[in-house]
C-alpha positions as CSV (number, residue, x, y, z in Angstrom):
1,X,-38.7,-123.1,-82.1
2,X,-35.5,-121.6,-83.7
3,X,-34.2,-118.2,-83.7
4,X,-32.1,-115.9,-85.5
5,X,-29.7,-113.5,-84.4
6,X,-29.2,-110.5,-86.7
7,X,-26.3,-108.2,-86.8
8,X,-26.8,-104.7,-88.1
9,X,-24.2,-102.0,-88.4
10,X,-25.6,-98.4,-87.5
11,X,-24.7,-95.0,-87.4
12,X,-25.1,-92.2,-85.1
13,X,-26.8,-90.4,-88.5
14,X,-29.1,-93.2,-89.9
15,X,-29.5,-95.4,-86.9
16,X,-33.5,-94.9,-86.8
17,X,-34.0,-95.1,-90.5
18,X,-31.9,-98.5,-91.0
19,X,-33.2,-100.0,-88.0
20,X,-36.9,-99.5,-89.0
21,X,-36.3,-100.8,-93.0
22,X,-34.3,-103.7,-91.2
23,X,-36.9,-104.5,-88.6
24,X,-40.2,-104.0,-91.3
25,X,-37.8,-106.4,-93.8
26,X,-38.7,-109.6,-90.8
27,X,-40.6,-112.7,-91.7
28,X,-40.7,-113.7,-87.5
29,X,-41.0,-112.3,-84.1
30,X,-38.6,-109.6,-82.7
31,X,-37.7,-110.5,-79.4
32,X,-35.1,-108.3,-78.3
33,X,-32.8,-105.4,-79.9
34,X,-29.3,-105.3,-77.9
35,X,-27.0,-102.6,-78.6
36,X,-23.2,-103.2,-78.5
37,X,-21.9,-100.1,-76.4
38,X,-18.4,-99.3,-76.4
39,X,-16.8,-96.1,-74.6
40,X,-15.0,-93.4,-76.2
41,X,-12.8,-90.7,-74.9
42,X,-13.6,-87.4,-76.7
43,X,-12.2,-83.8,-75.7
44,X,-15.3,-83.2,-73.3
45,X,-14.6,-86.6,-71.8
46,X,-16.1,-90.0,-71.3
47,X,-18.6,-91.1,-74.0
48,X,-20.0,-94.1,-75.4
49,X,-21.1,-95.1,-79.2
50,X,-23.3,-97.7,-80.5
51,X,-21.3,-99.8,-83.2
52,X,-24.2,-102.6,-84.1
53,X,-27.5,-103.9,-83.1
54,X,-27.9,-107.4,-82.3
55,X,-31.3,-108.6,-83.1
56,X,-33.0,-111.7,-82.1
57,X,-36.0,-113.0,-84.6
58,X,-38.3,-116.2,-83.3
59,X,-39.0,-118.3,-86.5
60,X,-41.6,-120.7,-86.6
């Protein structure tokens, strides 16, 4: 078994769109989506953003 680990760069604005075209572009099995979470400090207060998905595809 080998696997692949994706990176993909998202947006709060096209997050769903690019992660669906990405995902549907996959030869393999999707085992797991991780998000890379950092927090922000806005002027209502603590936040987070998503920078890039980290996606693990099973190749046979």
């Amino acid at each position: 078994m080998k696997y692949n680990v994706h990176r993909l760069d998202v947006s709060v604005n096209n997050m769903q769109e690019d992660l669906q075209k990405f995902l549907n572009s996959l030869h393999g099995e999707i085992i797991s989506v991780f998000p890379n979470i950092r927090p922000t400090f806005q002027l209502m207060g603590a936040t987070s953003k998503v920078d890039f998905l980290l996606i693990v595809e099973k190749i046979e």
